[in-house]
Each structure stands twice: as C-alpha cells, then as structure tokens.
PyMOL commands that place a pseudoatom at each C-alpha (Angstrom):
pseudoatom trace, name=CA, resn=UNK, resi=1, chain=A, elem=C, hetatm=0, pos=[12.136, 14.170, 7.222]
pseudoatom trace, name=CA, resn=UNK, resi=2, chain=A, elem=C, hetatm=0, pos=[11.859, 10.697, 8.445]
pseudoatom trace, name=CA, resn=UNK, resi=3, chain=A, elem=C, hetatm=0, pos=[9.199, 8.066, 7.166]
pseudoatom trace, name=CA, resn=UNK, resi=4, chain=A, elem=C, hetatm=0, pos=[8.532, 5.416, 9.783]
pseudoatom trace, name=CA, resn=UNK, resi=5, chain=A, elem=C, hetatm=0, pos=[7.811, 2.124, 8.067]
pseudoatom trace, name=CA, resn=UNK, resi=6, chain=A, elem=C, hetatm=0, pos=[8.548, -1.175, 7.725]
pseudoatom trace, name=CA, resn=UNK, resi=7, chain=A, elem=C, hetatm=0, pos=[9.182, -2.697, 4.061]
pseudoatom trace, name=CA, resn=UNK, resi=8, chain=A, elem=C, hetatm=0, pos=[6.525, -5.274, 4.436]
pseudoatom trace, name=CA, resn=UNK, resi=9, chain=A, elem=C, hetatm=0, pos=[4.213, -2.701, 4.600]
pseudoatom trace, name=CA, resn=UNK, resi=10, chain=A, elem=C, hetatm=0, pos=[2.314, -2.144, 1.814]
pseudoatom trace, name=CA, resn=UNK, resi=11, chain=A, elem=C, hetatm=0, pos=[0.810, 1.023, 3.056]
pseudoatom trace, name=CA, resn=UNK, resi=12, chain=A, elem=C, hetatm=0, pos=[4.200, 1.951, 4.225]
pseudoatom trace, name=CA, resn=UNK, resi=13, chain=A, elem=C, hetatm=0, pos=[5.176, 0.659, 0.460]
pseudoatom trace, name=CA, resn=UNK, resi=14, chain=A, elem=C, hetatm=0, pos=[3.149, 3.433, -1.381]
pseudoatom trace, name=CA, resn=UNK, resi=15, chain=A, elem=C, hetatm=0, pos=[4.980, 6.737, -0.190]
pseudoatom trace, name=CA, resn=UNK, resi=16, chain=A, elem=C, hetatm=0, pos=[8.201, 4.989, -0.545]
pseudoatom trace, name=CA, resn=UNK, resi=17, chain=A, elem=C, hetatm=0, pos=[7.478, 4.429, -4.022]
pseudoatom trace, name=CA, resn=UNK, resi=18, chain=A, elem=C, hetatm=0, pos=[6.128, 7.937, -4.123]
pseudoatom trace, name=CA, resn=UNK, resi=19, chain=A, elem=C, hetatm=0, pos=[9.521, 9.555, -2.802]
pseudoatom trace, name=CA, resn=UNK, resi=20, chain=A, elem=C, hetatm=0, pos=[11.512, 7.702, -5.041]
pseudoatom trace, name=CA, resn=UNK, resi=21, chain=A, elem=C, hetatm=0, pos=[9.069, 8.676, -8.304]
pseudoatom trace, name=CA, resn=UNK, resi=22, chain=A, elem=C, hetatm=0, pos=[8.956, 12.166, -6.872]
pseudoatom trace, name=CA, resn=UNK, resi=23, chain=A, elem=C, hetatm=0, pos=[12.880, 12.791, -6.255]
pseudoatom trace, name=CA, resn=UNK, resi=24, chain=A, elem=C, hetatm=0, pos=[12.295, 13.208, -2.511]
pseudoatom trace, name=CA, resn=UNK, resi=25, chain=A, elem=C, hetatm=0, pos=[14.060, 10.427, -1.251]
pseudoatom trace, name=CA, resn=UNK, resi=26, chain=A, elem=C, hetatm=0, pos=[17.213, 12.040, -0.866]
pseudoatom trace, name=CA, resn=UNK, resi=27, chain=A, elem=C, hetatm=0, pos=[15.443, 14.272, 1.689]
pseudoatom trace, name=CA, resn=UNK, resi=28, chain=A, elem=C, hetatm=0, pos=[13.653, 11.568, 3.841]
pseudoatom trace, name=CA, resn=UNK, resi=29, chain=A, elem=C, hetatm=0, pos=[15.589, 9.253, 5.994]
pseudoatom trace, name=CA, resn=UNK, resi=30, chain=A, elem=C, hetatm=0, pos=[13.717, 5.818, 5.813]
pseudoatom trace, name=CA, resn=UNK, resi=31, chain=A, elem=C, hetatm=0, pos=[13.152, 4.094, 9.658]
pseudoatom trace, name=CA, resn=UNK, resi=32, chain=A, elem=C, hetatm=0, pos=[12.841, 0.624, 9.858]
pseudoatom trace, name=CA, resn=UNK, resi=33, chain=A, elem=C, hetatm=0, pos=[10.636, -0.206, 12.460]
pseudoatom trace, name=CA, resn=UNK, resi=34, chain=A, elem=C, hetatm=0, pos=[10.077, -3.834, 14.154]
pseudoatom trace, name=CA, resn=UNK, resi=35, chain=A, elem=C, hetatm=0, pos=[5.928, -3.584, 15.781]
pseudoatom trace, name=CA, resn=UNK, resi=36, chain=A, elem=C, hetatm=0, pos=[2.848, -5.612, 15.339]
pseudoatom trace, name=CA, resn=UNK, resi=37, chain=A, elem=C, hetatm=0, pos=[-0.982, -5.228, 16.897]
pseudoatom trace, name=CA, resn=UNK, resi=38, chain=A, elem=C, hetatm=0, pos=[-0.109, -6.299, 20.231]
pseudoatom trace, name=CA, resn=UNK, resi=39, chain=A, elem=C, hetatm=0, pos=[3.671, -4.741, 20.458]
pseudoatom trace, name=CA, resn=UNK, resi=40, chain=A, elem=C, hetatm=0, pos=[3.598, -1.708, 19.142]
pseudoatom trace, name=CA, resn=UNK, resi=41, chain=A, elem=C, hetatm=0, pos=[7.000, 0.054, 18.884]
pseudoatom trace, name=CA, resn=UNK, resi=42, chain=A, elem=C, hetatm=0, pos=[7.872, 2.830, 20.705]
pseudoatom trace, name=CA, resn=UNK, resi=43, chain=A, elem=C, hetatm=0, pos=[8.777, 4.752, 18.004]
pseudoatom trace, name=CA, resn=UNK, resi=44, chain=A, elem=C, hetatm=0, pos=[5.846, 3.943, 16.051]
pseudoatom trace, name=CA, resn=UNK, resi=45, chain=A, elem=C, hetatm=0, pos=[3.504, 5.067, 19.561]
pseudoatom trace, name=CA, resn=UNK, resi=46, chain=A, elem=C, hetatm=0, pos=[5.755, 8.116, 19.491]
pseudoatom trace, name=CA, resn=UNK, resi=47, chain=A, elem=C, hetatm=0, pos=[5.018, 9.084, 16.345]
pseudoatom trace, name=CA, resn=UNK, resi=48, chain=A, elem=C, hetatm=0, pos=[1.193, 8.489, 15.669]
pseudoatom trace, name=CA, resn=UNK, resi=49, chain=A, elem=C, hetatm=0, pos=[-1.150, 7.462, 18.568]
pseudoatom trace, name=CA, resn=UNK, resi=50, chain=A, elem=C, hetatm=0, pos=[-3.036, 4.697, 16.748]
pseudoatom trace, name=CA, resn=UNK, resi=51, chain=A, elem=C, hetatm=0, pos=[0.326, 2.455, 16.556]
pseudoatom trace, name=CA, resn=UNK, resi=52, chain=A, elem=C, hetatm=0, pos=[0.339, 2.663, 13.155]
pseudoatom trace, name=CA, resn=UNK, resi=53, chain=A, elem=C, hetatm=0, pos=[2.919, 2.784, 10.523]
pseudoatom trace, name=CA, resn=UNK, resi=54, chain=A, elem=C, hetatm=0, pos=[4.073, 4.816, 7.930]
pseudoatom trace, name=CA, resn=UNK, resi=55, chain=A, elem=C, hetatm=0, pos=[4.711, 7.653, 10.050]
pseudoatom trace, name=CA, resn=UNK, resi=56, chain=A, elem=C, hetatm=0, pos=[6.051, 11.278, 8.136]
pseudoatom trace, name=CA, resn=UNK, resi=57, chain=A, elem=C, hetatm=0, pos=[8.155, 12.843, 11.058]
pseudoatom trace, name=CA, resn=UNK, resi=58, chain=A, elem=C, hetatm=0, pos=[8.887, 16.325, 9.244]
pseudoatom trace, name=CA, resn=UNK, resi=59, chain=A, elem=C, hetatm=0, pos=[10.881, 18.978, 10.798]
pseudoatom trace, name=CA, resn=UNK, resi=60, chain=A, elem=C, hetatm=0, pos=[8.699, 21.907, 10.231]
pseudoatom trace, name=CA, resn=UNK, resi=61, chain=A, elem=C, hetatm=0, pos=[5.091, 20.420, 11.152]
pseudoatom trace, name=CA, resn=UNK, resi=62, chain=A, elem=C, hetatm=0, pos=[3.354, 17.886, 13.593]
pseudoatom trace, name=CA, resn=UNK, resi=63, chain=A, elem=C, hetatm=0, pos=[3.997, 14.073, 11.762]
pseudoatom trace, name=CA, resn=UNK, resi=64, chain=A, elem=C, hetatm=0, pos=[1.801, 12.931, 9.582]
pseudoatom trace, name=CA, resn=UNK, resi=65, chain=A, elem=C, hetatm=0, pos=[0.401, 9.552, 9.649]
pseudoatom trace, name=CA, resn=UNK, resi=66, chain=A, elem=C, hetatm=0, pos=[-2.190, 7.482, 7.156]
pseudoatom trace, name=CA, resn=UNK, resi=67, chain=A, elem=C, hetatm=0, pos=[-0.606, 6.195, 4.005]
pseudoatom trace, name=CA, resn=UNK, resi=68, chain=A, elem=C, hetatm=0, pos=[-3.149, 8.420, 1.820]
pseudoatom trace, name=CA, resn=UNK, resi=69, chain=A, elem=C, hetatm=0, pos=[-2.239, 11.469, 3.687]
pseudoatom trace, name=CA, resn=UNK, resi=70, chain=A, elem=C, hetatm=0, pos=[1.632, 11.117, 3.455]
pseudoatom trace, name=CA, resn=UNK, resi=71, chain=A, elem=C, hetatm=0, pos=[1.226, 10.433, -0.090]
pseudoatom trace, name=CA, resn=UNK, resi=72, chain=A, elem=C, hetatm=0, pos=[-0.792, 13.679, -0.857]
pseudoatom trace, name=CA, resn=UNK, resi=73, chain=A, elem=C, hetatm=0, pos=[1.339, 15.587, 1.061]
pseudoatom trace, name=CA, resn=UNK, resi=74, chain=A, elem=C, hetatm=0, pos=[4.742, 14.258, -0.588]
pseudoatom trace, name=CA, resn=UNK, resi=75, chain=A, elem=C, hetatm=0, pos=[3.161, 14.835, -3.791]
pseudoatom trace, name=CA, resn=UNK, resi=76, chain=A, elem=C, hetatm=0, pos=[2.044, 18.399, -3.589]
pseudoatom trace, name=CA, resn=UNK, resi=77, chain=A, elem=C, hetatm=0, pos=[5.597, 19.111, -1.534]
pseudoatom trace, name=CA, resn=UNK, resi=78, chain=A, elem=C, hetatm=0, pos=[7.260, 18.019, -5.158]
pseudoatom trace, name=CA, resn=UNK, resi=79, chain=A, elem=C, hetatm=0, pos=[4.221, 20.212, -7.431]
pseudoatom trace, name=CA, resn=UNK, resi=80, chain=A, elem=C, hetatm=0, pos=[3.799, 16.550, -8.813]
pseudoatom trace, name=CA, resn=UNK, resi=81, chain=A, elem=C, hetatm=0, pos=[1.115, 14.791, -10.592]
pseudoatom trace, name=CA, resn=UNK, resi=82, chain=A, elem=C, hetatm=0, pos=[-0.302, 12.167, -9.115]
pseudoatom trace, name=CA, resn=UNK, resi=83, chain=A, elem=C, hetatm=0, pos=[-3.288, 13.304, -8.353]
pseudoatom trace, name=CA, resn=UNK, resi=84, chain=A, elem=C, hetatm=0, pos=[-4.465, 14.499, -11.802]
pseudoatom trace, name=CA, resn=UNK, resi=85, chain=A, elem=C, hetatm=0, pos=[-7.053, 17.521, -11.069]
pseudoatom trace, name=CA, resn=UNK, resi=86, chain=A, elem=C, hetatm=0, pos=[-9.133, 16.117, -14.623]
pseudoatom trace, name=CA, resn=UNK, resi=87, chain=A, elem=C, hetatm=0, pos=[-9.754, 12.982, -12.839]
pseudoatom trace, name=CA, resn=UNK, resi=88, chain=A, elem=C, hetatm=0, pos=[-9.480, 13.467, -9.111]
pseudoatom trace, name=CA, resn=UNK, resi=89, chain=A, elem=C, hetatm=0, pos=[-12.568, 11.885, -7.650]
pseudoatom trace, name=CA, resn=UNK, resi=90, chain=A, elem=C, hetatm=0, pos=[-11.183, 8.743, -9.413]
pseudoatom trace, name=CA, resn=UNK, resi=91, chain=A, elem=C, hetatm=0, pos=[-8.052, 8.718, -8.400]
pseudoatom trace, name=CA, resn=UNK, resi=92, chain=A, elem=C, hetatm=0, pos=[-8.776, 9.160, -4.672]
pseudoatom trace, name=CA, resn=UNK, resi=93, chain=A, elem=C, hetatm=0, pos=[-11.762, 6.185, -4.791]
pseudoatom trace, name=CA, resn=UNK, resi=94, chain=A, elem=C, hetatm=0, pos=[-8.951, 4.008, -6.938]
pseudoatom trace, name=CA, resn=UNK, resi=95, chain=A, elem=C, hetatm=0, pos=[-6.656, 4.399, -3.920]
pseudoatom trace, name=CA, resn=UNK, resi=96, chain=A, elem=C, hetatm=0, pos=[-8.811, 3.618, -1.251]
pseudoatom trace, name=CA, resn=UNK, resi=97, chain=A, elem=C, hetatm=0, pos=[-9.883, 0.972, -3.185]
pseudoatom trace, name=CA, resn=UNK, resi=98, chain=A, elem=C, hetatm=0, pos=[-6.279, -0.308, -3.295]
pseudoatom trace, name=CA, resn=UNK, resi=99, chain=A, elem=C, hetatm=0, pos=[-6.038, 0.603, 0.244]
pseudoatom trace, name=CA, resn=UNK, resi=100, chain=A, elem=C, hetatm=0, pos=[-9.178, -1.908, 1.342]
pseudoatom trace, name=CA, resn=UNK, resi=101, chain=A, elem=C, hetatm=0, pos=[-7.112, -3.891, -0.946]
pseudoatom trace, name=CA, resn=UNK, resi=102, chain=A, elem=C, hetatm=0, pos=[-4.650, -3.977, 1.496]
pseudoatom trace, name=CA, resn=UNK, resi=103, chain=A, elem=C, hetatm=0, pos=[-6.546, -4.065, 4.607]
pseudoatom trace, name=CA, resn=UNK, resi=104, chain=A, elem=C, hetatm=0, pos=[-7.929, -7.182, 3.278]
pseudoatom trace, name=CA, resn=UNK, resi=105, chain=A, elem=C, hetatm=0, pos=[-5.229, -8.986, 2.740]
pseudoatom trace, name=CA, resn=UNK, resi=106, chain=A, elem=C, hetatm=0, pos=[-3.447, -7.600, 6.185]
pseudoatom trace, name=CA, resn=UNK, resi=107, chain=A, elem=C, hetatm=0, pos=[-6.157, -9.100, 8.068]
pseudoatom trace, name=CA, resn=UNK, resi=108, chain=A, elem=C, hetatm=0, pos=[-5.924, -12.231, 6.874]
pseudoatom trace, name=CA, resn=UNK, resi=109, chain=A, elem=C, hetatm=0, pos=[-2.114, -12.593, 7.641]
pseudoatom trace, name=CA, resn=UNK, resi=110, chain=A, elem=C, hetatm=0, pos=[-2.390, -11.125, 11.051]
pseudoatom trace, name=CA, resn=UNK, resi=111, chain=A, elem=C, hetatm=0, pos=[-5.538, -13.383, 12.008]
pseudoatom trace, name=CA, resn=UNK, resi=112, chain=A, elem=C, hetatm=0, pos=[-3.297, -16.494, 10.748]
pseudoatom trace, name=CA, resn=UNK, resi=113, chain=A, elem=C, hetatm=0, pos=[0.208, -14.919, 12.284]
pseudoatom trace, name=CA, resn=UNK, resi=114, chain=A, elem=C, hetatm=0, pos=[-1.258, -13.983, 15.856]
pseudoatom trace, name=CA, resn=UNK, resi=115, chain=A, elem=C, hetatm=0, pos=[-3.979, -16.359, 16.282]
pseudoatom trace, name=CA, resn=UNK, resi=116, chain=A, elem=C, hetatm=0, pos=[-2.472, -19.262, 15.043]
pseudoatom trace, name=CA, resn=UNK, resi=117, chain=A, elem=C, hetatm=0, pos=[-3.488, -22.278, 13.059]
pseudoatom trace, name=CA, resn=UNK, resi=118, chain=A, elem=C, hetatm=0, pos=[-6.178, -23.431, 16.315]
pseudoatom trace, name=CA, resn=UNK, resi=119, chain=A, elem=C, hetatm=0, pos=[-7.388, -20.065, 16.844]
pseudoatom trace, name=CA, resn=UNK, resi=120, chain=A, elem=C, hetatm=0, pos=[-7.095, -18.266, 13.515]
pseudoatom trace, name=CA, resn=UNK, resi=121, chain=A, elem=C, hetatm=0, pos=[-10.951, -18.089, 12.190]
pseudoatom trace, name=CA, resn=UNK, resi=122, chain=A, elem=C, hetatm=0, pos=[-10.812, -20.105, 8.815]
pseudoatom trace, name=CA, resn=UNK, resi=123, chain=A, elem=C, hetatm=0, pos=[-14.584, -17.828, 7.812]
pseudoatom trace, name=CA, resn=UNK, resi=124, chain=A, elem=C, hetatm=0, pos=[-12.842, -14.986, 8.252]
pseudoatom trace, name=CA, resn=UNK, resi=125, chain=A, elem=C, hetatm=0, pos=[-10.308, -15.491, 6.027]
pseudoatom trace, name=CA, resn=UNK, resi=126, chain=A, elem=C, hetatm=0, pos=[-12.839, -16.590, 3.677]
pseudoatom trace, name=CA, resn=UNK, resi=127, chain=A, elem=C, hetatm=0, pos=[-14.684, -13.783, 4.130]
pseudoatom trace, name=CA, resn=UNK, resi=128, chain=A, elem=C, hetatm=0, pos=[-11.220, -11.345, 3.955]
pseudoatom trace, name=CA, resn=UNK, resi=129, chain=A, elem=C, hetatm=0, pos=[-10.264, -13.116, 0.614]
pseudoatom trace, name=CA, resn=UNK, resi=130, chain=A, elem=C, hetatm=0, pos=[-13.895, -12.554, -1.332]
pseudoatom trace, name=CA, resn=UNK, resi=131, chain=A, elem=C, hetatm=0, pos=[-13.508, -8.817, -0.498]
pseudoatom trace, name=CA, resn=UNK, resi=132, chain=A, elem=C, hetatm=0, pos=[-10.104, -9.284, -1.889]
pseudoatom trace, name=CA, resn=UNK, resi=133, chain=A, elem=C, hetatm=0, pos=[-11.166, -11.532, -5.241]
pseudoatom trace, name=CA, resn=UNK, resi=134, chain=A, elem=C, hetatm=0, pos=[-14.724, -8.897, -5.583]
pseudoatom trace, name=CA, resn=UNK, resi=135, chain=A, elem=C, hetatm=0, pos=[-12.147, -6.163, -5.921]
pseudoatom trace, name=CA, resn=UNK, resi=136, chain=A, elem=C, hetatm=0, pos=[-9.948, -7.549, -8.435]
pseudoatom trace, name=CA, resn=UNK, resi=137, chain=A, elem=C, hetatm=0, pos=[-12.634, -8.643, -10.124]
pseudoatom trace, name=CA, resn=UNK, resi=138, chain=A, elem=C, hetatm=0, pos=[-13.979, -4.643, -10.382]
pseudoatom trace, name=CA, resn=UNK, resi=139, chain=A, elem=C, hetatm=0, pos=[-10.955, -3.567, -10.902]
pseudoatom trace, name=CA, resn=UNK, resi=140, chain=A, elem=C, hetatm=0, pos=[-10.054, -5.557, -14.147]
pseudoatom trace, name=CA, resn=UNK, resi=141, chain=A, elem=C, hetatm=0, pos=[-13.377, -5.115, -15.152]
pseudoatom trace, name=CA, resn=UNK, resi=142, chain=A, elem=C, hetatm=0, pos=[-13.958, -1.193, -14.586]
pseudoatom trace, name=CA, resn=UNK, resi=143, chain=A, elem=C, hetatm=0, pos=[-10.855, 0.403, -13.781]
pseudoatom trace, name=CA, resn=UNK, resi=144, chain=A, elem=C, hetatm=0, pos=[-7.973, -0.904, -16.188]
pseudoatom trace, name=CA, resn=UNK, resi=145, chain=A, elem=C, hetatm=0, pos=[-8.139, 2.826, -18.126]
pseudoatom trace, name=CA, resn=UNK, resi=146, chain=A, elem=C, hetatm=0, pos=[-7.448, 4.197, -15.032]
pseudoatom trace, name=CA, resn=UNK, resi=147, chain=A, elem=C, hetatm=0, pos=[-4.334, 2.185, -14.477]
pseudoatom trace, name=CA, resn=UNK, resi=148, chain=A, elem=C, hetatm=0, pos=[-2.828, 3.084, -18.117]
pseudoatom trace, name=CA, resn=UNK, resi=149, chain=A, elem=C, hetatm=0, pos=[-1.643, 6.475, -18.828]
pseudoatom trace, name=CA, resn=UNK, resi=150, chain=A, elem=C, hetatm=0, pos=[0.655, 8.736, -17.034]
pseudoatom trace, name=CA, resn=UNK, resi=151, chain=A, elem=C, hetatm=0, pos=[2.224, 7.614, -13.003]
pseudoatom trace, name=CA, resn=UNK, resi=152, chain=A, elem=C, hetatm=0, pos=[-0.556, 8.512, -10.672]
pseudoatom trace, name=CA, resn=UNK, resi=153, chain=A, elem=C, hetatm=0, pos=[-1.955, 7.547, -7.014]
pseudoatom trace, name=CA, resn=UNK, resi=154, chain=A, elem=C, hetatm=0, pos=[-4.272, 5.014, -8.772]
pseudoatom trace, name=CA, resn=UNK, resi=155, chain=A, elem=C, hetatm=0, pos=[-1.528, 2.985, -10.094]
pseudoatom trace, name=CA, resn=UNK, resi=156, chain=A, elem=C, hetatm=0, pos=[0.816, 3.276, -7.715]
pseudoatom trace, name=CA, resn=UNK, resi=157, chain=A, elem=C, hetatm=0, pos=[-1.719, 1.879, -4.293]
pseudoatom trace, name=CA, resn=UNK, resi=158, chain=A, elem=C, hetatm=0, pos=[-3.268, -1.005, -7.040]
pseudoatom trace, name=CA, resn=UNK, resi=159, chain=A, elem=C, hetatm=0, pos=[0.160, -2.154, -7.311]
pseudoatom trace, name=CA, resn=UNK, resi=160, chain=A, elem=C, hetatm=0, pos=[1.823, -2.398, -3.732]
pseudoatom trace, name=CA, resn=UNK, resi=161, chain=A, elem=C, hetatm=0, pos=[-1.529, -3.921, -3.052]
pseudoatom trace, name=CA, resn=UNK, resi=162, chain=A, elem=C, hetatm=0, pos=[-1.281, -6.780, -5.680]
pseudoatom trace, name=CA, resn=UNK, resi=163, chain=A, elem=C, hetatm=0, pos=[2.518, -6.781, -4.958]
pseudoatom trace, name=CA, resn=UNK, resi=164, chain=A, elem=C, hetatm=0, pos=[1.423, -7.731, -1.005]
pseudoatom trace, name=CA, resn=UNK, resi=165, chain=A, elem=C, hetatm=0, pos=[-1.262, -10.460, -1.515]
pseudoatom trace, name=CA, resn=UNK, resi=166, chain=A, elem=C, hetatm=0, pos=[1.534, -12.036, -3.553]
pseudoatom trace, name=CA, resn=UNK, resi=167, chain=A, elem=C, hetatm=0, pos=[3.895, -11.975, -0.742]
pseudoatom trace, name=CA, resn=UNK, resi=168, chain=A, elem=C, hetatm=0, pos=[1.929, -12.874, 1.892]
pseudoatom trace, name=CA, resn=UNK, resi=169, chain=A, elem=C, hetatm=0, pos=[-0.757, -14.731, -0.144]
pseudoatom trace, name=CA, resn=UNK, resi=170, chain=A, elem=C, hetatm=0, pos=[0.345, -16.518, -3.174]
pseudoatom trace, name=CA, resn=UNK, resi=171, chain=A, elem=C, hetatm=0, pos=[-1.274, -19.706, -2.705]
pseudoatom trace, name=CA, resn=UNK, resi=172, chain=A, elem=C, hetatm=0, pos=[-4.532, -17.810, -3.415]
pseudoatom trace, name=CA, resn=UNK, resi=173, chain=A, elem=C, hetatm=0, pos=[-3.417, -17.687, -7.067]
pseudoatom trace, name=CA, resn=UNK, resi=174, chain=A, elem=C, hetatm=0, pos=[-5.107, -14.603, -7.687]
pseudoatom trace, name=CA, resn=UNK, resi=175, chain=A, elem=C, hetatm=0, pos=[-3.397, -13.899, -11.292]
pseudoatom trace, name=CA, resn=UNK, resi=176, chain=A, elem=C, hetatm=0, pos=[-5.250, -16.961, -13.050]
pseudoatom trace, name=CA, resn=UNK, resi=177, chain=A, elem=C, hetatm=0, pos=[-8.205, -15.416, -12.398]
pseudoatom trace, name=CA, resn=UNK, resi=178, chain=A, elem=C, hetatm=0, pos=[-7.809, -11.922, -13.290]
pseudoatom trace, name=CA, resn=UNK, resi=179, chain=A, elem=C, hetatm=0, pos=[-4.917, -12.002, -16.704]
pseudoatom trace, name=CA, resn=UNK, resi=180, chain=A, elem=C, hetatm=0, pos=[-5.477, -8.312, -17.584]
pseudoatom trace, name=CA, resn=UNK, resi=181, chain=A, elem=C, hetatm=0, pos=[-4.669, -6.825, -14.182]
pseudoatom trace, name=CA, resn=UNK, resi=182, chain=A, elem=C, hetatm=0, pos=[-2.151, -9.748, -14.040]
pseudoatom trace, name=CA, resn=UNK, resi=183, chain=A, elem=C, hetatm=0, pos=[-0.653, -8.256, -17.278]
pseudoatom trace, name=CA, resn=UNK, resi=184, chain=A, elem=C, hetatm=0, pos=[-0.648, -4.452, -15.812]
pseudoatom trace, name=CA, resn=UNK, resi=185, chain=A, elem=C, hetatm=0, pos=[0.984, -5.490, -12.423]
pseudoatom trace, name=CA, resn=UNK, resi=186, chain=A, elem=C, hetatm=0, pos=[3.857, -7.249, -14.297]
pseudoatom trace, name=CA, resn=UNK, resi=187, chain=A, elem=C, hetatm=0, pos=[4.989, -4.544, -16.176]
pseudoatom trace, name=CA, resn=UNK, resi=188, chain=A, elem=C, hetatm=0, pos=[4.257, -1.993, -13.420]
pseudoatom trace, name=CA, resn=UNK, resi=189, chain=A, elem=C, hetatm=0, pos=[6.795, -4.402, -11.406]
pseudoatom trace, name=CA, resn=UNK, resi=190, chain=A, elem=C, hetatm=0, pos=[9.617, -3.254, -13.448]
pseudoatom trace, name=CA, resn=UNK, resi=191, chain=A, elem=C, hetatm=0, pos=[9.545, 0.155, -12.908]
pseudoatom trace, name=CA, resn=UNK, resi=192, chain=A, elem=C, hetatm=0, pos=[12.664, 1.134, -10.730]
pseudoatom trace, name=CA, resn=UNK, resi=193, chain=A, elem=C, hetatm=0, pos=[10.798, 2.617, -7.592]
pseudoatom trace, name=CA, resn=UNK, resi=194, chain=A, elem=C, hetatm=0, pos=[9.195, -0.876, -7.740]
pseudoatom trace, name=CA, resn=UNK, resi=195, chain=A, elem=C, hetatm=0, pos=[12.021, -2.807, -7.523]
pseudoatom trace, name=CA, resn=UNK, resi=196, chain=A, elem=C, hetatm=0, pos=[13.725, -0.736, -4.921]
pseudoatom trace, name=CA, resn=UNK, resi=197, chain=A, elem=C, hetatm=0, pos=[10.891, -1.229, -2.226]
pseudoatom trace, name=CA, resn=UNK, resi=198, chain=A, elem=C, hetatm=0, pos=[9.974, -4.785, -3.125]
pseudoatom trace, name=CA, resn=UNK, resi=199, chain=A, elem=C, hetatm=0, pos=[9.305, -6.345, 0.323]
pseudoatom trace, name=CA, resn=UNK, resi=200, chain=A, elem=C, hetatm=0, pos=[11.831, -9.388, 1.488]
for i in range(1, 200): cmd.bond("trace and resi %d" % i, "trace and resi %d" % (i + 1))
show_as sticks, trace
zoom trace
C-alpha cells in the first residue's frame, strides 16, 4: 500500500499514527507529497479527485481517500480496537469533532498563507478560531472520559488536532485556557507513534 500525505497534515497525521499503533507500517510505503488549494499535485489528482490528501493507494481495491475512512479501514485490516463497538457512536462524533478541529484551524492558515496579510480576512479568522476555542472548551468539559482509557479513534484525531493548532497556531495560546485537555495532550505527546509523525 501507499498512503499519500504530507507530514503537516494533520488529517494525513491520524492514519500515520494509526499504522504505526496498528503494526501496519511496515506494509505501507509513506509518499510525501508537495500540493496546496490552488496546485494540486499530480499525484494527489491521481489518486483522489477532490485534490485531497491522505490518499490509501492499495493494491487490491480502488484508493481510498478521507482521513476517517483510511483510518477505519486500517483498523479493521489489523482486527484492532479503535473503534470500541460499546461506545461507537462516541467515538465516531469524537473524531469528527477532532476533524472540524482541524478544518478549523486549516482554514485559518491557508486564508493567511494564500491570501496574504492585505487580503487574508482578519473576521474570518476570528470566526475560524471561536469554532476552534467552542470546541476545546466542549471537549474539556464533556469529553475528557472519552480521551482516558484504552488507544482509540477518539484520542488519537483530538490529538493530531491539538498537536496542529500548536504548529501552525501557537500564538493563540490555547493551553492556558483549557489545563485539563492541556494535561491529556502532553502525555498523549509521548507516546512513540506521536513522536514519529510530529510535523517539522
């Protein structure tokens, strides 16, 4: 298999994590890819229509493409557990939850990146960064059981989203705000698949 992706990605982050915390990545051959909104790489065009990375080329199916549905796929192709059937419903709302996360915080670096300081929209931005600061806000106030207990999808979106807005956004100082999930993210941080994909 190949996974197209780039390691800034934080959607392309979560089934990296998920092959290394599943034993698969000895299988997969990682791509990087260089492609933004307006330049999308050939490969990436090649490989899903929307332009969009990650990418799962696999060698006996059509590619598969969305972040959620690589995942879900990689997990049941390893008979893991990530998706615990006990709390499913959860787990899949915690992970597009994580995943709006993301799109959030995405937006606001691409309207800053390709618009530029004169064009980028400043309310925007705003407006991207209270969906961002809502969510944590839900998260460490509702969720934090669901981000304790055994590796699942849950954990493993919440933190390449966290890990993202504090590469791209740190300024923001979201960790003042919001200690517990601060706490949880830390420690998450250390686990090996963590370090190994940590964007540069």
């Amino acid at each position: 298999m190949k996974l197209i992706m780039s390691p800034a990605s934080p959607f392309a982050r979560k089934p990296r994590i998920v092959l290394r915390e599943t034993g698969q990545l000895d299988q997969t051959q990682e791509v990087l890819v260089h492609t933004t909104p307006f330049d999308t790489a050939d490969e990436v065009a090649a490989a899903n229509p929307l332009g969009k990375i990650p990418a799962l080329v696999r060698n006996d199916g059509p590619t598969l493409y969305d972040s959620r549905v690589i995942c879900r796929f990689l997990n049941d192709r390893a008979q893991a557990s990530l998706y615990p059937a006990t709390r499913i419903w959860e787990m899949l709302t915690l992970e597009a939850t994580a995943d709006g996360l993301m799109e959030a915080a995405v937006s606001m670096t691409y309207e800053a990146r390709f618009k530029g300081t004169k064009g980028a929209s400043g309310d925007w931005i705003d407006t991207q960064w209270a969906k961002i600061d809502r969510t944590l806000d839900t998260i460490e106030s509702q969720w934090m059981s669901h981000l304790e207990g055994p590796l699942n999808i849950g954990q493993i979106g919440m933190a390449s989203a966290l890990a993202y807005v504090d590469f791209r956004h740190d300024s923001r100082k979201w960790r003042a705000q919001h200690p517990v999930l601060a706490a949880w993210e830390a420690e998450f941080a250390k686990r090996p698949a963590m370090v190994d994909t940590k964007p540069a």
